[in-house]
C-alpha positions as a LaTeX table, in Angstrom:
\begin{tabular}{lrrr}
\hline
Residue & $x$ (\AA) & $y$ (\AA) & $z$ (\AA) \\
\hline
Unk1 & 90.78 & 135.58 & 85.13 \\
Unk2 & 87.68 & 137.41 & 85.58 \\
Unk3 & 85.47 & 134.57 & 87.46 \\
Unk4 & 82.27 & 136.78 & 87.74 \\
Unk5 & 81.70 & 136.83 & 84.59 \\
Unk6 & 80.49 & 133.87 & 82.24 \\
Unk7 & 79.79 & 134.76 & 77.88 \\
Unk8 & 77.54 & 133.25 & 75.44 \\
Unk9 & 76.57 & 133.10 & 71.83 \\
Unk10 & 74.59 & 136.71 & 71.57 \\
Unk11 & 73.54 & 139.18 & 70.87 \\
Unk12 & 70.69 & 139.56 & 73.58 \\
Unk13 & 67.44 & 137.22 & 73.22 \\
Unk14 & 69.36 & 134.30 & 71.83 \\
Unk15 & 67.99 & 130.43 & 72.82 \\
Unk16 & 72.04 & 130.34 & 74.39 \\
Unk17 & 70.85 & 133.17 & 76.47 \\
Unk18 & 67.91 & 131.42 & 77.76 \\
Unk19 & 69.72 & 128.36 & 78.14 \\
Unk20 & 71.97 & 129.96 & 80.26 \\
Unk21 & 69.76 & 131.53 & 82.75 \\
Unk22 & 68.48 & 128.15 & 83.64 \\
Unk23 & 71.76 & 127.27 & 85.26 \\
Unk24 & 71.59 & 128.06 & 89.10 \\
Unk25 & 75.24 & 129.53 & 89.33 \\
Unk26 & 74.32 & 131.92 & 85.98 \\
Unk27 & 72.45 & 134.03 & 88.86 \\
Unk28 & 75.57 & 135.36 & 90.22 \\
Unk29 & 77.38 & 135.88 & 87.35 \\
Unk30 & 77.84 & 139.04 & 84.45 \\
Unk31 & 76.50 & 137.44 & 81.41 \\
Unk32 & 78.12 & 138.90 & 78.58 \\
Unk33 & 77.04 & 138.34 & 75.18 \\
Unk34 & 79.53 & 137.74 & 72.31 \\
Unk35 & 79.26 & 137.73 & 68.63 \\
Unk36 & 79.86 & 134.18 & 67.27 \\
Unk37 & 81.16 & 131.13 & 69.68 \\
Unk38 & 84.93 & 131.26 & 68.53 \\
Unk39 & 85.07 & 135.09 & 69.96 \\
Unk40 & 82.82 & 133.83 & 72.94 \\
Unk41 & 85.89 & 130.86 & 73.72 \\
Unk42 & 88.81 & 132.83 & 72.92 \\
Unk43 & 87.10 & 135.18 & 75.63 \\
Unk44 & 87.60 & 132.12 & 78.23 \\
Unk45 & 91.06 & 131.57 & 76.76 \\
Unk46 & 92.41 & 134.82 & 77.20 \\
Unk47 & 90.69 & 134.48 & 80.84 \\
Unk48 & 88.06 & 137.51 & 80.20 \\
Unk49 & 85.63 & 135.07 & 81.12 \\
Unk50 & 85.84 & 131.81 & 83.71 \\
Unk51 & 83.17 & 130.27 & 81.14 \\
Unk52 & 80.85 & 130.24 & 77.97 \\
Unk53 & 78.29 & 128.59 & 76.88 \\
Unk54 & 77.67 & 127.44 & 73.43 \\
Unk55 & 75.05 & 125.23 & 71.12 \\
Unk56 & 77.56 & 121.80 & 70.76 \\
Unk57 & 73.90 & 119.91 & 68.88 \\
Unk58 & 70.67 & 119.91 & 67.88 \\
Unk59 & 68.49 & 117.00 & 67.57 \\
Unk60 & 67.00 & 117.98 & 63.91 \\
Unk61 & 70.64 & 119.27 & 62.34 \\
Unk62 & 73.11 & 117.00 & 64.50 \\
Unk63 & 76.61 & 118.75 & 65.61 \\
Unk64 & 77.27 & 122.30 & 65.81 \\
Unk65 & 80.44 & 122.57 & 63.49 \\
Unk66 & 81.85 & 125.52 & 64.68 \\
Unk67 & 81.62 & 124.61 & 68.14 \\
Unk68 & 83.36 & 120.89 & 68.19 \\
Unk69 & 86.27 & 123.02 & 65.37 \\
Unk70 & 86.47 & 125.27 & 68.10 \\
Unk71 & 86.87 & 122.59 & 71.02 \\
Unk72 & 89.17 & 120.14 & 68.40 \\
Unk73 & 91.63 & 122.70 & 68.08 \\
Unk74 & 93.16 & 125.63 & 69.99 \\
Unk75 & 94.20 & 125.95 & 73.53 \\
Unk76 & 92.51 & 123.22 & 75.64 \\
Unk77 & 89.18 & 124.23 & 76.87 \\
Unk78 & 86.89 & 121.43 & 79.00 \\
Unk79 & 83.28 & 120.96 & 79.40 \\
Unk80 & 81.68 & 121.52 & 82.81 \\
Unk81 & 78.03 & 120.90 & 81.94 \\
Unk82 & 75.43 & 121.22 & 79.46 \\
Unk83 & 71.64 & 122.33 & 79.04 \\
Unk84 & 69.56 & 120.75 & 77.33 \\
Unk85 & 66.55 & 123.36 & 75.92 \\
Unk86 & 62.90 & 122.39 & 73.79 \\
Unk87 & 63.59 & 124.91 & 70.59 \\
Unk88 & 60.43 & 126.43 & 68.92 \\
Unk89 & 60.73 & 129.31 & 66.68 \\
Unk90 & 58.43 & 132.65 & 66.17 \\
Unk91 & 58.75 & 134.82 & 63.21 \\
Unk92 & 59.19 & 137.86 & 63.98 \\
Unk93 & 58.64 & 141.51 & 61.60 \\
Unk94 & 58.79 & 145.24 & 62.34 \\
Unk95 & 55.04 & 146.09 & 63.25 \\
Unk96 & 53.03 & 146.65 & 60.56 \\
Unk97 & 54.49 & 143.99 & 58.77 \\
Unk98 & 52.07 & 141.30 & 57.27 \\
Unk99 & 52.60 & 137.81 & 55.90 \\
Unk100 & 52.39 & 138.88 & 52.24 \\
Unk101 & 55.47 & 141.48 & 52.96 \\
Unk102 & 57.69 & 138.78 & 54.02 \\
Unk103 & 60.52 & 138.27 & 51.18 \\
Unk104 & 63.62 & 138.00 & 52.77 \\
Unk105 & 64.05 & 136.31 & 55.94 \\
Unk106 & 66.99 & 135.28 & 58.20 \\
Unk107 & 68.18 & 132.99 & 61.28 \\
Unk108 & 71.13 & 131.03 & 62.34 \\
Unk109 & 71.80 & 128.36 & 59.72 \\
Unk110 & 70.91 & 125.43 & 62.26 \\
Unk111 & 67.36 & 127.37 & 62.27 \\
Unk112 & 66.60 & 126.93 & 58.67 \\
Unk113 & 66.97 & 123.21 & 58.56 \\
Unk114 & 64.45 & 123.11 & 61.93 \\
Unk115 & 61.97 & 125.27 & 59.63 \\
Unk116 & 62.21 & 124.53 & 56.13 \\
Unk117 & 59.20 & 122.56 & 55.62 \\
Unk118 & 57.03 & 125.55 & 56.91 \\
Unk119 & 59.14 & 128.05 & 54.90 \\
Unk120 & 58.10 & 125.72 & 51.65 \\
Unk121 & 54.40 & 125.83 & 52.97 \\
Unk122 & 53.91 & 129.16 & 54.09 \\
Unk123 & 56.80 & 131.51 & 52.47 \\
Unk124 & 58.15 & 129.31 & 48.94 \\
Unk125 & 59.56 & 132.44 & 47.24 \\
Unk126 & 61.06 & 133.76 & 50.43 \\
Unk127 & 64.75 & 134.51 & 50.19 \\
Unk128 & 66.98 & 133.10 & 52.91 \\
Unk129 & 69.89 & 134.25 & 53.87 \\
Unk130 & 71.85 & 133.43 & 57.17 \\
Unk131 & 72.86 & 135.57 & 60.47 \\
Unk132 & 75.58 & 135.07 & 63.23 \\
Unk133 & 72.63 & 133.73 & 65.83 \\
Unk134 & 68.56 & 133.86 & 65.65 \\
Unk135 & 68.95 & 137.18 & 67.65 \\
Unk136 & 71.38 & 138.58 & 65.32 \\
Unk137 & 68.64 & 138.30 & 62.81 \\
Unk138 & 66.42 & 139.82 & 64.57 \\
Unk139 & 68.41 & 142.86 & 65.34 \\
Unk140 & 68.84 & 142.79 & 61.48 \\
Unk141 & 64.88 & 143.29 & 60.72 \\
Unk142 & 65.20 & 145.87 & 63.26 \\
Unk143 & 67.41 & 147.80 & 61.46 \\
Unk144 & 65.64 & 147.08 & 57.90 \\
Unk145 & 67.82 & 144.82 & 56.11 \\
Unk146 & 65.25 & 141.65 & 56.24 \\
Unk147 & 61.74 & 141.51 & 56.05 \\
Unk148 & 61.36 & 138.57 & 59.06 \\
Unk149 & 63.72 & 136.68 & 61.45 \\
Unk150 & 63.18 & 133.41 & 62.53 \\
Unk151 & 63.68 & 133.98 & 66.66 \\
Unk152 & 62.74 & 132.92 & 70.15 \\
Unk153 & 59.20 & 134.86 & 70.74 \\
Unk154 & 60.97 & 136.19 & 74.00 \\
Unk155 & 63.25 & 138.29 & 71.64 \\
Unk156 & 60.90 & 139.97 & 70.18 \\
Unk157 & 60.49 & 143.27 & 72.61 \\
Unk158 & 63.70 & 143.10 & 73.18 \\
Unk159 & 64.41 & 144.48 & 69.21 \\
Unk160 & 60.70 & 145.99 & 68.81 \\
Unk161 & 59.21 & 143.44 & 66.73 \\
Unk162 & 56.02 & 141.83 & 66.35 \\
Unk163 & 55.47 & 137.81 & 66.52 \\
Unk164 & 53.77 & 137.23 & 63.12 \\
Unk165 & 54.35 & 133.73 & 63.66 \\
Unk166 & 54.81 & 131.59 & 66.75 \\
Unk167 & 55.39 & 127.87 & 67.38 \\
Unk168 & 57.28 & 126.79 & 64.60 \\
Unk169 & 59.08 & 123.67 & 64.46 \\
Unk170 & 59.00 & 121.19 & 61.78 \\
Unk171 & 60.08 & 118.58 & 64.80 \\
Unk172 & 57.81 & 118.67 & 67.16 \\
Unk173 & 60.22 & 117.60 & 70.49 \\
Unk174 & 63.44 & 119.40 & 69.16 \\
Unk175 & 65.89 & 120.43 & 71.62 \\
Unk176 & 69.78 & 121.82 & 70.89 \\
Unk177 & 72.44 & 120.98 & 73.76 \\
Unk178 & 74.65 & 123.45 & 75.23 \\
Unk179 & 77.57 & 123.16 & 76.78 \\
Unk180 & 79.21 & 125.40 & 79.49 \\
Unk181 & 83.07 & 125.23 & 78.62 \\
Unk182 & 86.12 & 126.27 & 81.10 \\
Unk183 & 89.43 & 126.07 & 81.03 \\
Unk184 & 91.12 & 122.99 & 82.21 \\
Unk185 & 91.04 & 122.35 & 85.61 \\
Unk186 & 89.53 & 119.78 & 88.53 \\
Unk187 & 87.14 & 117.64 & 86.30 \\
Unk188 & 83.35 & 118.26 & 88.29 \\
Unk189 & 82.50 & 115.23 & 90.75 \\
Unk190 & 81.31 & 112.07 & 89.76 \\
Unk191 & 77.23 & 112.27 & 89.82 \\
Unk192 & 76.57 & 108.55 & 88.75 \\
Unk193 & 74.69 & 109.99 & 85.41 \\
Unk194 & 77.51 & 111.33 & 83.72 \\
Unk195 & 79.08 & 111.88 & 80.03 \\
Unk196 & 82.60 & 111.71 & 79.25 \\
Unk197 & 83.71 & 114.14 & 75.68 \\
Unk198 & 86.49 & 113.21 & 73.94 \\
Unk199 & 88.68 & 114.08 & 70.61 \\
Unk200 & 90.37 & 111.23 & 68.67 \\
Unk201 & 92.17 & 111.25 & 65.62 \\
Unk202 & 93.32 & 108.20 & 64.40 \\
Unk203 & 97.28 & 107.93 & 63.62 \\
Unk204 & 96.67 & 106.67 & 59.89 \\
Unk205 & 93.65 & 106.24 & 57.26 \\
Unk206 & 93.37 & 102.46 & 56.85 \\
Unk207 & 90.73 & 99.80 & 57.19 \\
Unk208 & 89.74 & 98.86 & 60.85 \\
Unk209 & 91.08 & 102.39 & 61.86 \\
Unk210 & 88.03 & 103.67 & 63.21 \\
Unk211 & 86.71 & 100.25 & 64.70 \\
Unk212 & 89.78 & 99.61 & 66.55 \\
Unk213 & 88.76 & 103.06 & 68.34 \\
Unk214 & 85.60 & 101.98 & 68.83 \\
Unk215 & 85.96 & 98.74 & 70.65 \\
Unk216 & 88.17 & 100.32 & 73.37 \\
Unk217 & 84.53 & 101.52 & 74.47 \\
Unk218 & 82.97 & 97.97 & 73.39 \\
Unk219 & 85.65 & 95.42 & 75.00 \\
Unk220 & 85.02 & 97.50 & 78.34 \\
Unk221 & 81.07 & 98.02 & 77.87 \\
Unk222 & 81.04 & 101.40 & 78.02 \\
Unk223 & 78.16 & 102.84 & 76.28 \\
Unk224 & 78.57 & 105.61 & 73.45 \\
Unk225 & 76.13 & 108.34 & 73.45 \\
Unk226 & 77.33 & 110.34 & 70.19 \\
Unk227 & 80.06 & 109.69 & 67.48 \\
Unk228 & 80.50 & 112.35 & 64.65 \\
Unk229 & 83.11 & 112.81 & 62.20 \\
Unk230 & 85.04 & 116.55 & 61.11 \\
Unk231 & 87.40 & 117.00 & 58.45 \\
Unk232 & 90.87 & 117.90 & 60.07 \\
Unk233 & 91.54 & 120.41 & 57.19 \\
Unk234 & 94.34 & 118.99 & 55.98 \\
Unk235 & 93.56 & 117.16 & 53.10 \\
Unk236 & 90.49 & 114.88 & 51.96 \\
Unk237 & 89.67 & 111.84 & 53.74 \\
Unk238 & 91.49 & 113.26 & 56.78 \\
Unk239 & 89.02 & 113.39 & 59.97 \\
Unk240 & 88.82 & 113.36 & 63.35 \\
Unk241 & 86.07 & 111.89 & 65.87 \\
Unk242 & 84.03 & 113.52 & 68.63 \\
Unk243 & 82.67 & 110.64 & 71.12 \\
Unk244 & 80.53 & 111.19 & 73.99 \\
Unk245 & 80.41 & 108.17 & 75.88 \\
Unk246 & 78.14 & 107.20 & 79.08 \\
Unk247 & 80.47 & 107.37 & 82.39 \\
Unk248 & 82.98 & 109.55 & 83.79 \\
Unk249 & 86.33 & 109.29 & 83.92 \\
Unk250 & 86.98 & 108.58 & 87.53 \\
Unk251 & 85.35 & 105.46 & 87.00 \\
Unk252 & 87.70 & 102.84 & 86.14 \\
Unk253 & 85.84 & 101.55 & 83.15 \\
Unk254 & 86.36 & 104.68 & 80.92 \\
Unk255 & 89.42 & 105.13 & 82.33 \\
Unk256 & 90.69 & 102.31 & 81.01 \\
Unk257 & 89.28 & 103.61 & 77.59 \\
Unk258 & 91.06 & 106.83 & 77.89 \\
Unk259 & 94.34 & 104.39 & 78.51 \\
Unk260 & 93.86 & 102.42 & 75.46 \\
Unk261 & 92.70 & 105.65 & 73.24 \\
Unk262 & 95.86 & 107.10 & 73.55 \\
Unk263 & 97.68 & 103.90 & 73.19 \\
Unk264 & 95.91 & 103.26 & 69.61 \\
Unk265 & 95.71 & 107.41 & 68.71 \\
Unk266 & 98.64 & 110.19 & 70.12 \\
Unk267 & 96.14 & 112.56 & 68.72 \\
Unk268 & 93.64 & 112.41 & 71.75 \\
Unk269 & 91.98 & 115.26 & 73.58 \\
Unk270 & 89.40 & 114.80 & 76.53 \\
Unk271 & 86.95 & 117.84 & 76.15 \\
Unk272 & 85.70 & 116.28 & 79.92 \\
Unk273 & 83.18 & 114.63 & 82.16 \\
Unk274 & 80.58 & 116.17 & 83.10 \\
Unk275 & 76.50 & 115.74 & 84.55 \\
Unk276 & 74.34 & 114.77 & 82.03 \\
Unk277 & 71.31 & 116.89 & 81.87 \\
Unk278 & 68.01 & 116.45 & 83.17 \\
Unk279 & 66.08 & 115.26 & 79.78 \\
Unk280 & 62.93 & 116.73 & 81.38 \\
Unk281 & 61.93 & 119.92 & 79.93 \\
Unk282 & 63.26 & 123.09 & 82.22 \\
Unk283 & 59.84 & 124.68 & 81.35 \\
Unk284 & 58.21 & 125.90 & 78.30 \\
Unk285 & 60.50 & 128.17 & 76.16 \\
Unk286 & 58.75 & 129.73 & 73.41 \\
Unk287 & 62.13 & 130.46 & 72.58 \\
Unk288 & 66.15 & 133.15 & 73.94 \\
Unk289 & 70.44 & 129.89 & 69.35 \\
\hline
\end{tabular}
């Protein structure tokens, strides 16, 4: 396994990037960009890389789908920590370009529902269509085949282009959540402000299914953080859960959840315990998805 060398969601100048850099041990590491965040796992699965890190959620658009598929399924991956980074978007155009030439635009799709309202107020006939990551789209009105990207501002030398636009956000205080993801190993220490990620799919669809799940984490006190549903893929009505709860699990508490989980669903995976991150702001980005 190469352990010097950790990938992310690129190309170049995406929010993951930036993200990433605030971690101390990032420093030491080759940070290697990947196309999309199933090529950037599969890199730590086929041990080209001792970790990546990926958006898992955003506070405007909720769960990153491809990332919790990604995690669900597969060869077991674990979570070792997570950022959590203030999002603000610039819109960014070849030089030159002014407002009135904007008339097809791109981003990640998680960046369209953070700036639709000011896409209705500012751009209504613009066309929208979506890229890999906000940097993608960028490199994409480099290369001529949109008129704008929706981008961190620090991208923008970094493909040539001029912020038309800057400070975008129809939420004022959003953030997305990353997570750095490993392969399975020693679980990081106990830090007494911790979150424990796990996968549970219930045995059978019937009523009280889901509740029974739920009040493992109730009868014990444990607090949940984040529940969210994905279809398995088999057929409809078929899902699976993704719970964060407060805790880790060398404490005996969620522990004992874990214990009664997999007595109530077969079908668990823990996806780990891990810090939580510091809610404060690591700085002003003006946006590196």
């Amino acid at each position: 396994m190469s352990s010097a060398r950790y990938a992310y969601l690129g190309p170049e100048g995406t929010f993951t990037e930036a993200a990433l850099r605030t971690l101390p041990e990032a420093a030491t590491k080759e940070l290697v960009p990947m196309r999309t965040v199933p090529a950037a796992l599969a890199a730590v699965r086929r041990g080209e890389a001792s970790a990546a890190l990926v958006p898992i959620e955003n506070s405007v658009e909720g769960g990153v789908a491809v990332t919790m598929d990604e995690l669900a399924g597969g060869s077991p991956l674990v979570i070792l920590s997570e950022v959590v980074l203030p999002i603000s978007f610039a819109l960014l155009v070849r030089p030159g370009v002014r407002i009135e030439d904007v008339k097809r635009v791109t981003g990640h799709p998680m960046a369209q529902g953070q700036v639709r309202h000011w896409l209705e107020k500012y751009l209504p006939d613009a066309y929208w269509e979506p890229a890999a990551s906000n940097a993608a789209g960028a490199r994409m009105v480099q290369e001529g085949q949109f008129d704008g990207a929706f981008a961190g501002e620090f991208a923008a030398p970094i493909y040539g282009l001029t912020p038309l636009v800057t400070g975008i956000h129809d939420a004022f205080e959003a953030v997305t959540r990353f997570v750095l993801v490993g392969r399975p190993g020693r679980l990081p220490a106990p830090t007494g402000s911790d979150r424990t990620s796990v996968v549970v799919r219930p045995t059978d669809d019937r009523p009280g299914a889901l509740l029974e799940v739920l009040q493992e984490f109730s009868v014990r006190g444990v607090n949940l953080m984040r529940i969210e549903s994905r279809p398995t893929g088999e057929q409809l009505g078929r899902y699976w859960f993704t719970i964060d709860a407060e805790g880790h699990l060398a404490d005996p508490r969620v522990a004992e959840v874990l214990t009664g989980l997999r007595r109530r669903c077969p079908d668990v995976r823990v996806l780990g315990s891990y810090p939580q991150a510091d809610r404060t702001a690591p700085g002003p980005v003006e946006t590196l998805v």
